[in-house]
Legacy VTK file of the C-alpha trace (Angstrom):
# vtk DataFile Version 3.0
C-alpha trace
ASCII
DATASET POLYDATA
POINTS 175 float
-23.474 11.028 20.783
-21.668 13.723 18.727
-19.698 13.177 15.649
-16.528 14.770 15.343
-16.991 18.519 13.642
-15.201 19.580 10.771
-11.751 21.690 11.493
-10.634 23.303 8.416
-11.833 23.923 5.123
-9.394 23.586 1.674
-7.808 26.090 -1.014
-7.726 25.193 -4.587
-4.035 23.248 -4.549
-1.607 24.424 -6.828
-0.762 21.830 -10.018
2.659 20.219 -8.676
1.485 16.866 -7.875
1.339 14.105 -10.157
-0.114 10.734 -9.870
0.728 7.077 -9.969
3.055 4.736 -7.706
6.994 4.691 -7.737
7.179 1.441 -5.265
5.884 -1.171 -3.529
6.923 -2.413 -0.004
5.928 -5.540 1.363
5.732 -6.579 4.836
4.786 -10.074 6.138
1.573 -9.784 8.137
2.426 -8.982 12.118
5.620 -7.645 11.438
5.022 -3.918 12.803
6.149 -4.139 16.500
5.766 -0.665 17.752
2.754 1.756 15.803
3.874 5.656 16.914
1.683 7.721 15.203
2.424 11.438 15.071
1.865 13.233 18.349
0.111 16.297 16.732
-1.552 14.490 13.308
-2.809 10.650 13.910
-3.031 10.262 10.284
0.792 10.361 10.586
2.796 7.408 11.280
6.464 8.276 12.956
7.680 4.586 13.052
6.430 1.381 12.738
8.951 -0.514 15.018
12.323 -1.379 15.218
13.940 -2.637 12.028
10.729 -3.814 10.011
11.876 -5.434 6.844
10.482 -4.451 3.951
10.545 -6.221 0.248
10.780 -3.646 -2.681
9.184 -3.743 -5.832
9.542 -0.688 -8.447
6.586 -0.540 -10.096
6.953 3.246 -11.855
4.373 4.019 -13.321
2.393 0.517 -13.431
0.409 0.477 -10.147
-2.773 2.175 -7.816
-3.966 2.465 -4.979
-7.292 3.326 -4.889
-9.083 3.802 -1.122
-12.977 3.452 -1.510
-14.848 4.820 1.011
-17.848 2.132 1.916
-20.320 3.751 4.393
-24.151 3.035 5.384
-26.516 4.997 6.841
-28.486 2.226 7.602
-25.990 0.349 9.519
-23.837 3.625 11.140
-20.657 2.130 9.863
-17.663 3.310 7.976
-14.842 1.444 6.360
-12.408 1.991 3.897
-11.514 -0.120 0.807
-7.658 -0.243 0.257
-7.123 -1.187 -3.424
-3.826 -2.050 -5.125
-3.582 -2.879 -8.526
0.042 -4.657 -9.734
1.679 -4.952 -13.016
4.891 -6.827 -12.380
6.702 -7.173 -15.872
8.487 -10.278 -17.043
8.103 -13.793 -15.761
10.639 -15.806 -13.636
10.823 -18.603 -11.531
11.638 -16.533 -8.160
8.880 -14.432 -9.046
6.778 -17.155 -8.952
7.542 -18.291 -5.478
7.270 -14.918 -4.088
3.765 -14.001 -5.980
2.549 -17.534 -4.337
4.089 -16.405 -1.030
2.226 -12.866 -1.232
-1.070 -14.633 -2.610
-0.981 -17.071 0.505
-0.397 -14.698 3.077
-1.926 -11.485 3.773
1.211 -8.606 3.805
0.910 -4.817 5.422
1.868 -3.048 2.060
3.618 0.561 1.783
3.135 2.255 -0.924
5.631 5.098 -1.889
3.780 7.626 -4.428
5.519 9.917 -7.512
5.206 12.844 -5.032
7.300 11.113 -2.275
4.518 10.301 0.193
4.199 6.667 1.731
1.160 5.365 2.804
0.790 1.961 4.704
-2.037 -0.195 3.285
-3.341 -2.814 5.414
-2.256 -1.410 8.523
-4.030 -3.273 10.937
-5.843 -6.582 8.820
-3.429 -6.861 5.787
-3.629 -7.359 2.581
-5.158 -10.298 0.506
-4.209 -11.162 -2.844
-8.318 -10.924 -4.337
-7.089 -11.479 -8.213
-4.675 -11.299 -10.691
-3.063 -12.922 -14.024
0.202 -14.629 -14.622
0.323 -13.954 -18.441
2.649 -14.552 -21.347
1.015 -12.209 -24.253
-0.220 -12.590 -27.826
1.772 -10.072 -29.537
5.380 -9.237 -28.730
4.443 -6.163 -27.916
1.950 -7.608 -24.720
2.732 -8.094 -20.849
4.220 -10.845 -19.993
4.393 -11.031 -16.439
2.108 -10.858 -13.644
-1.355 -8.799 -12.382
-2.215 -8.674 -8.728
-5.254 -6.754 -7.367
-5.025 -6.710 -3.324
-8.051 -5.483 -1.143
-7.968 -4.671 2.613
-10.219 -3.456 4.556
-10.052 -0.827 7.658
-11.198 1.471 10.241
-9.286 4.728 8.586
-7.401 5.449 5.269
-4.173 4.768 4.533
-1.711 6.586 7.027
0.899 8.677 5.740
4.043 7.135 6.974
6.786 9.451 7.878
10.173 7.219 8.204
13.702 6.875 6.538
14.184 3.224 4.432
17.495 2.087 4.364
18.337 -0.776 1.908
20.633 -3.629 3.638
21.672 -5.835 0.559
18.255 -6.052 -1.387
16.137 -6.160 1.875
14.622 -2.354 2.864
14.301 -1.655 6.471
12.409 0.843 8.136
14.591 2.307 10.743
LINES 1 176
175 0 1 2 3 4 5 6 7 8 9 10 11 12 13 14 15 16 17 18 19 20 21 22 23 24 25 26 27 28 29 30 31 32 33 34 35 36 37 38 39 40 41 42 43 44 45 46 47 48 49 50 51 52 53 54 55 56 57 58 59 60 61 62 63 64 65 66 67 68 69 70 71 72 73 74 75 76 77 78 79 80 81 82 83 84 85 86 87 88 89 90 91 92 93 94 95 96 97 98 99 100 101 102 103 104 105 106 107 108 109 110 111 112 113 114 115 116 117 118 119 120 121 122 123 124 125 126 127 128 129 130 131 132 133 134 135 136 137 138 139 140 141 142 143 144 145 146 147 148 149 150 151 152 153 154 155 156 157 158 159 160 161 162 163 164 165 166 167 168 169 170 171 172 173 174
């Protein structure tokens, strides 16, 4: 059998991107009712159903996502390693519920980039919550607050997502 053959090469990009994460989405696990990807690009997602709600967190500036690539030879296989790394400032009780909620469960996660790209993390196997620290600080200058790691595992990178969020009263939803 044939493996797919390379279609383009790349140019040296030009230096207007920047890095790190401007928000977090969360989406319970099963939600996404209706994967279209993009007719001419299949790394593009057009929609991911019909009014998917999504929970915010702004994390400017604090967050990763980091996508290893895991492949073997020996085996013929290829994965890929979605890694997201939280810092969630300032402890509260609601927080509390909701980090136990996310740690429980195992949430489809979009990730909206400084450059205005979303990705969807998790696509098809979610999310799980692999680490963290709930943490008060030494110092008054130190975190208190929280630090999640999440890890997923799956059959492609991260698709772009291509959609419009609307917020309805604290609750974003993909539309």
């Amino acid at each position: 059998m044939a493996c797919e053959n390379l279609s383009l090469g790349r140019l040296k990009p030009c230096k207007d991107s920047v890095g790190g994460i401007k928000n977090i989405y969360f989406v319970n696990y099963g939600d996404f009712d209706g994967i279209v990807y993009n007719v001419s690009d299949t790394d593009v997602i057009d929609t991911l159903g019909a009014a998917v709600n999504c929970y915010k967190y702004e994390v400017h500036f604090s967050s990763s996502l980091t996508q290893n690539i895991q492949s073997s030879v020996e085996n013929g296989t290829t994965a890929f390693e979605q890694v997201i790394e939280l810092t969630l400032p300032k402890l509260t009780k609601e927080d509390h519920k909701e980090i136990k909620l996310i740690t429980f469960g195992h949430p489809h996660v979009i990730v909206e980039d400084q450059n205005g790209s979303f990705f969807v993390a998790g696509l098809y196997n979610g999310m799980s919550v692999t680490g963290g620290t709930i943490v008060t600080g030494l110092a008054m200058g130190d975190l208190s607050g929280y630090t999640i790691s999440l890890t997923g595992t799956e059959k492609t990178p991260a698709n772009f997502l291509y959609t419009n969020l609307v917020d309805a009263g604290g609750v974003i939803v993909i539309g």
